[in-house]
PyMOL CGO cylinders between C-alpha atoms (Angstrom):
from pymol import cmd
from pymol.cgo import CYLINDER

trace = [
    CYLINDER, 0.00, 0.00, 0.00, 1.74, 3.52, -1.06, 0.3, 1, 1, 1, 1, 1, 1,
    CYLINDER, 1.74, 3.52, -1.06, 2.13, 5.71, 1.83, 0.3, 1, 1, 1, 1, 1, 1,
    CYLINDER, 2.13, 5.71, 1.83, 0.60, 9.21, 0.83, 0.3, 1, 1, 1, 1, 1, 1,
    CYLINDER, 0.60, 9.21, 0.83, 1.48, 11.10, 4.15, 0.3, 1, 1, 1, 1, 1, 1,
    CYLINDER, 1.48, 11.10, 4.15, 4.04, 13.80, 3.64, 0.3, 1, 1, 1, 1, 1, 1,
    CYLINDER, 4.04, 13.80, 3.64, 7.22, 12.64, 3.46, 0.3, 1, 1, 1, 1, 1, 1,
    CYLINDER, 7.22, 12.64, 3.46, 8.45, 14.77, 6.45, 0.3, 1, 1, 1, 1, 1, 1,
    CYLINDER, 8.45, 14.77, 6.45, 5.64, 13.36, 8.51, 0.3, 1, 1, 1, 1, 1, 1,
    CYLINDER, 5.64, 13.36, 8.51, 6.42, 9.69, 7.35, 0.3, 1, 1, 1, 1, 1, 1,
    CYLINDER, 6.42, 9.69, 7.35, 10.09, 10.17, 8.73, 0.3, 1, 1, 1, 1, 1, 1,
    CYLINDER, 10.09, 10.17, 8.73, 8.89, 11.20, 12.10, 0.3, 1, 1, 1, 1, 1, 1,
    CYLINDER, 8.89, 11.20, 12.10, 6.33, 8.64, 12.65, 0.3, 1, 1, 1, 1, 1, 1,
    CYLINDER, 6.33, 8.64, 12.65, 9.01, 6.04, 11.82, 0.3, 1, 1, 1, 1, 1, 1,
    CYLINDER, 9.01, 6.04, 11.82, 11.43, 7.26, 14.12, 0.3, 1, 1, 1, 1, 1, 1,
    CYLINDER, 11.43, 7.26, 14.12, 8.51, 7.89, 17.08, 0.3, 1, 1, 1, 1, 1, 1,
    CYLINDER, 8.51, 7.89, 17.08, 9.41, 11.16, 16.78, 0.3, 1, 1, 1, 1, 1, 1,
    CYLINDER, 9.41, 11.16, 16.78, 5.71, 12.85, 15.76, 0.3, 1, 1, 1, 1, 1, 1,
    CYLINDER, 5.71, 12.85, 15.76, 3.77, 14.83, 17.75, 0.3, 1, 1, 1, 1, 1, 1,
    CYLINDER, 3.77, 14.83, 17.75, 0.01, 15.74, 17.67, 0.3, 1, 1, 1, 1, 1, 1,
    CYLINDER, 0.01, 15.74, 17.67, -1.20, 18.92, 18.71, 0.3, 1, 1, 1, 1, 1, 1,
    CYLINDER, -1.20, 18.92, 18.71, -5.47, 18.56, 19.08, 0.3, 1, 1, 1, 1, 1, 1,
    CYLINDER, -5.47, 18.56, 19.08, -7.35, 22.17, 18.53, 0.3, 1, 1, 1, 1, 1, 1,
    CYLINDER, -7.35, 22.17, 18.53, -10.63, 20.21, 19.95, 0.3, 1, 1, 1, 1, 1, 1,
    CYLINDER, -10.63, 20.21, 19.95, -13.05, 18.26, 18.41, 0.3, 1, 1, 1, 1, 1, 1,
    CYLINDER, -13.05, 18.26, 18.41, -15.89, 20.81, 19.23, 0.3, 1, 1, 1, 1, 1, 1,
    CYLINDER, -15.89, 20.81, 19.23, -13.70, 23.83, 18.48, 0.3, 1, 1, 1, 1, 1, 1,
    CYLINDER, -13.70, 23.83, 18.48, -14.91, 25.13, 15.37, 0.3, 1, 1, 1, 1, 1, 1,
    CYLINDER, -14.91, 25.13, 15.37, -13.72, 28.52, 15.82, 0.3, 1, 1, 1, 1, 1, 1,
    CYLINDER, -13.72, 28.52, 15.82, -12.00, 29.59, 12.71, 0.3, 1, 1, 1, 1, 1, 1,
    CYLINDER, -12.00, 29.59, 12.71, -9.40, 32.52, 14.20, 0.3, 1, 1, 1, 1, 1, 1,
    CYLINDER, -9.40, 32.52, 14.20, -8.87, 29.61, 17.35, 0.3, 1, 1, 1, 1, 1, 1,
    CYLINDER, -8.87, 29.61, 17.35, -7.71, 27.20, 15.07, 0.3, 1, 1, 1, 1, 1, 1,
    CYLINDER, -7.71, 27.20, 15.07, -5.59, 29.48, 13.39, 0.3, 1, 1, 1, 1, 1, 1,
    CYLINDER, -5.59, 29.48, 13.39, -4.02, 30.66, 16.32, 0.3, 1, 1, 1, 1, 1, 1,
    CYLINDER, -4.02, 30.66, 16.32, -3.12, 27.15, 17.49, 0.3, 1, 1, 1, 1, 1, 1,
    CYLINDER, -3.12, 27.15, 17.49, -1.99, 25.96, 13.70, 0.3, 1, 1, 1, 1, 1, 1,
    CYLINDER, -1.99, 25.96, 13.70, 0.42, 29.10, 14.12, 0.3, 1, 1, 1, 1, 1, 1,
    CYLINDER, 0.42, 29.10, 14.12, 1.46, 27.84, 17.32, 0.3, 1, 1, 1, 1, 1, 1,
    CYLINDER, 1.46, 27.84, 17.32, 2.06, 24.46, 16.37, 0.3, 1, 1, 1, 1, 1, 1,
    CYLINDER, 2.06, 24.46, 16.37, 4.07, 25.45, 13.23, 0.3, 1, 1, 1, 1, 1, 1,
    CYLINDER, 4.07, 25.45, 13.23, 6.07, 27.84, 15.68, 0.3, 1, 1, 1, 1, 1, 1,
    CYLINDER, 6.07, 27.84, 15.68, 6.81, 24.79, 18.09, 0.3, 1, 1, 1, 1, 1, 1,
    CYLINDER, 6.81, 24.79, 18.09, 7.81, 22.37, 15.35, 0.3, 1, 1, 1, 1, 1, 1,
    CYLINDER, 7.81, 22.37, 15.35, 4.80, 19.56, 16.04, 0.3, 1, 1, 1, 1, 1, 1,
    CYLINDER, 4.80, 19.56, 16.04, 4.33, 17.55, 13.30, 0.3, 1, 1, 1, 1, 1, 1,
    CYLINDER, 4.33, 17.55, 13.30, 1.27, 17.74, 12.97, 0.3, 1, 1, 1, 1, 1, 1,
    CYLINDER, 1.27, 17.74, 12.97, -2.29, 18.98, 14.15, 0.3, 1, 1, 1, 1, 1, 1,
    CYLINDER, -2.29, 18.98, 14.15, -5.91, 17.78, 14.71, 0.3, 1, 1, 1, 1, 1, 1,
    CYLINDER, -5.91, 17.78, 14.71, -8.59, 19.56, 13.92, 0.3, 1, 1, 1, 1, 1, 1,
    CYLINDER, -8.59, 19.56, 13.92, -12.58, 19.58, 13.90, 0.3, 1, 1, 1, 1, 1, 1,
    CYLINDER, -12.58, 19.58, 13.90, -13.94, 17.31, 10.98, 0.3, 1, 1, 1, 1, 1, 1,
    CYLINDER, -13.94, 17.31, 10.98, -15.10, 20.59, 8.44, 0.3, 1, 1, 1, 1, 1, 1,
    CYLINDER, -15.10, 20.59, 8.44, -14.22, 20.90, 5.50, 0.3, 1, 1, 1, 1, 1, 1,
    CYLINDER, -14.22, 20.90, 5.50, -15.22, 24.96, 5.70, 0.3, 1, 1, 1, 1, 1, 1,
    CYLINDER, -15.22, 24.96, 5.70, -12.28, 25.06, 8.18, 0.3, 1, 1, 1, 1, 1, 1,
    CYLINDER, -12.28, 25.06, 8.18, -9.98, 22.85, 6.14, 0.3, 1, 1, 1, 1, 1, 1,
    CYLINDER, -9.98, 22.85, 6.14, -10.17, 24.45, 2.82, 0.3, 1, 1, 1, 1, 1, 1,
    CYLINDER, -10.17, 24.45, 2.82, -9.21, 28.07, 5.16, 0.3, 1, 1, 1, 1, 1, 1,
    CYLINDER, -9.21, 28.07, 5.16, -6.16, 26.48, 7.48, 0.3, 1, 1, 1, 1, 1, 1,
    CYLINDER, -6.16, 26.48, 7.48, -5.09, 25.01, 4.21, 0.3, 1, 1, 1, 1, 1, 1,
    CYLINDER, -5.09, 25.01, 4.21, -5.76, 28.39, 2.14, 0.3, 1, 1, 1, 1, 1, 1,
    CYLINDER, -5.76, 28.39, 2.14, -3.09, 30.16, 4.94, 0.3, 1, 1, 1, 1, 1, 1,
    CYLINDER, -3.09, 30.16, 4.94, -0.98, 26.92, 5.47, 0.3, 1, 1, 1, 1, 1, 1,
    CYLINDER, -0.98, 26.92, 5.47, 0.34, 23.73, 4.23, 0.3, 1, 1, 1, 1, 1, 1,
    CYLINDER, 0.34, 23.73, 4.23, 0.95, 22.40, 7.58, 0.3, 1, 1, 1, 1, 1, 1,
    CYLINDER, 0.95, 22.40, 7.58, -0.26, 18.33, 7.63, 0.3, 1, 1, 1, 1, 1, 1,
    CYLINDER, -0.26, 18.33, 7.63, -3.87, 18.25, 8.91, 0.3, 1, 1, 1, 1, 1, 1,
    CYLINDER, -3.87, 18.25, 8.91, -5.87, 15.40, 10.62, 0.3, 1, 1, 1, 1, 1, 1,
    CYLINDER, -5.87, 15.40, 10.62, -9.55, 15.22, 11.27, 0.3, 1, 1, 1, 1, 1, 1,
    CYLINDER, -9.55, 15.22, 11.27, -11.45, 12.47, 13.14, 0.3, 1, 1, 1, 1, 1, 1,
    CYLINDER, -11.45, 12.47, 13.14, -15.07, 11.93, 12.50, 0.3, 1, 1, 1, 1, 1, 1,
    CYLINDER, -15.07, 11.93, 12.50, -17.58, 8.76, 12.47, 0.3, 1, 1, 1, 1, 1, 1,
    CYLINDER, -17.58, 8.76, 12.47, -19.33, 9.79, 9.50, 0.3, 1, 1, 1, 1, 1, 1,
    CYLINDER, -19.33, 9.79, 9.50, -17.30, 8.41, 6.09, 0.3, 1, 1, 1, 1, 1, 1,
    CYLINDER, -17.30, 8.41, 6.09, -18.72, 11.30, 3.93, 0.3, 1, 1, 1, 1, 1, 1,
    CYLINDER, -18.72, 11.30, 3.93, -17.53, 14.07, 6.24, 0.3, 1, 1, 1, 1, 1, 1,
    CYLINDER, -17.53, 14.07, 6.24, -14.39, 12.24, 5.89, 0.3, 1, 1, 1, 1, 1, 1,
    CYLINDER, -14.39, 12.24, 5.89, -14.39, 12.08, 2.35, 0.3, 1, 1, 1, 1, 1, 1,
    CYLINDER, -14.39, 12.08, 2.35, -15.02, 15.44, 2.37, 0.3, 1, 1, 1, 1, 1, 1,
    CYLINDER, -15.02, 15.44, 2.37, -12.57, 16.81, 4.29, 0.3, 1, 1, 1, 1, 1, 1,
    CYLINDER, -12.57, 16.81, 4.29, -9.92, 14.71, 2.49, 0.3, 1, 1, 1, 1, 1, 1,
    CYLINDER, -9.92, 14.71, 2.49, -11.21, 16.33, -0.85, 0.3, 1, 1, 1, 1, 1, 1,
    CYLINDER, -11.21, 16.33, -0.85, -10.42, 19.98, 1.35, 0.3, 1, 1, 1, 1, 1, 1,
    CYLINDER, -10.42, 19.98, 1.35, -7.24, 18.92, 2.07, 0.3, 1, 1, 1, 1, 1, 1,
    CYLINDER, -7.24, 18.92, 2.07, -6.85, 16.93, 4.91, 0.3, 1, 1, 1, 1, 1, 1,
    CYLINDER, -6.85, 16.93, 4.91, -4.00, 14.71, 4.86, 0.3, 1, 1, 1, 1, 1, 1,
    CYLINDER, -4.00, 14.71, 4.86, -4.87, 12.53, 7.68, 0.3, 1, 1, 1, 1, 1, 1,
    CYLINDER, -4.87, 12.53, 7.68, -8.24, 10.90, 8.90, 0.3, 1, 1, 1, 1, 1, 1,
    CYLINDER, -8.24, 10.90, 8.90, -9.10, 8.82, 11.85, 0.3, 1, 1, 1, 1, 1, 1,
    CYLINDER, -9.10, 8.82, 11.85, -12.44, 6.47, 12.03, 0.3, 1, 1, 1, 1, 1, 1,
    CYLINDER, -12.44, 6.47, 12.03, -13.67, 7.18, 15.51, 0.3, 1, 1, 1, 1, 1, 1,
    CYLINDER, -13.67, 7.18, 15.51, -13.32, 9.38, 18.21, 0.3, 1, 1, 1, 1, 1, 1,
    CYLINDER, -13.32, 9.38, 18.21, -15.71, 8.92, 20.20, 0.3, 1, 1, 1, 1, 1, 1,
    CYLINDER, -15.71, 8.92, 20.20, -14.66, 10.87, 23.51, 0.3, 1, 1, 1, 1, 1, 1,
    CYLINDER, -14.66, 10.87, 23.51, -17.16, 13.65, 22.55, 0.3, 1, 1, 1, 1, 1, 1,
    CYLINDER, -17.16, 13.65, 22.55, -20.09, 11.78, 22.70, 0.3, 1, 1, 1, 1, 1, 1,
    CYLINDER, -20.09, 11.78, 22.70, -19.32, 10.30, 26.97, 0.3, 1, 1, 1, 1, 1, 1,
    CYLINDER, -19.32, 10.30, 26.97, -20.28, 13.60, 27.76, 0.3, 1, 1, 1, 1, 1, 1,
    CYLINDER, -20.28, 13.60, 27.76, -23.81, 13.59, 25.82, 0.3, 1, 1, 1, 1, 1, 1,
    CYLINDER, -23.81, 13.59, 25.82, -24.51, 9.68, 27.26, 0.3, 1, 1, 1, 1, 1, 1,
    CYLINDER, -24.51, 9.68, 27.26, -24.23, 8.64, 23.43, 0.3, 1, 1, 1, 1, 1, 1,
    CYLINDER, -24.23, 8.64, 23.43, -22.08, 5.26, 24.12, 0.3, 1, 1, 1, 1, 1, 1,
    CYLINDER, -22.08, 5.26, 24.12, -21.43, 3.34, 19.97, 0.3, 1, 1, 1, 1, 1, 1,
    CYLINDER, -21.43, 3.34, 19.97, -21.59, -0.01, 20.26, 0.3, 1, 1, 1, 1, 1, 1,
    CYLINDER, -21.59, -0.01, 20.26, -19.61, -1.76, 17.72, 0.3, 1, 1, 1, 1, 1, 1,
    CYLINDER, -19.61, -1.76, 17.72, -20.32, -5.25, 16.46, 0.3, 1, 1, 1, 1, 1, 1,
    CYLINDER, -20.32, -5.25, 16.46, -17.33, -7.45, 15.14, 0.3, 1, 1, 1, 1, 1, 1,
    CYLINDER, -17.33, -7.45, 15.14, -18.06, -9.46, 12.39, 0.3, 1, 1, 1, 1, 1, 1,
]
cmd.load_cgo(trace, "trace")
């Protein structure tokens, strides 16, 4: 399978040398998420999470190429997110839900 991660990012996740920086699943505050893709540039992390828009993609990625990843549940928000720009994607993340008592039960089949 062809790795399509940037190549920077590939070295450092070889080496266990990446690091994540998470703006918040709920933060969909544009000038926020700037702020802390700034920030994370400025502190050399390799790369940063962000909410699962693509609204907010297509604008971090307007300003920045700095590697994005977005988690989400829902394969077309994925999809569209990737088409924005995103350069990584997670299935899950379900933290956000504990909170609303909305538990996802997964069978394995």
């Amino acid at each position: 399978m062809k790795n399509l991660l940037p190549f920077e990012l590939q070295q450092k996740i070889s080496k266990q040398k990446a690091v994540k920086i998470i703006t918040g699943l709920n933060n969909f505050s544009i000038n926020s998420i700037i702020k802390i893709v700034k920030a994370t540039e400025l502190g050399q992390a390799s790369y940063v999470d962000i909410a699962a828009n693509p609204k907010i993609i297509s604008t971090i990625k307007s300003i920045n190429s700095f590697p994005l990843c977005v988690s989400s549940i829902e394969p077309l928000e994925l999809l569209d997110c990737v088409i924005k720009g995103a350069d990584i994607i997670e299935v899950g993340n379900f933290d956000i839900f504990y909170d609303k008592k909305i538990f996802c039960l997964l069978n394995k089949y």
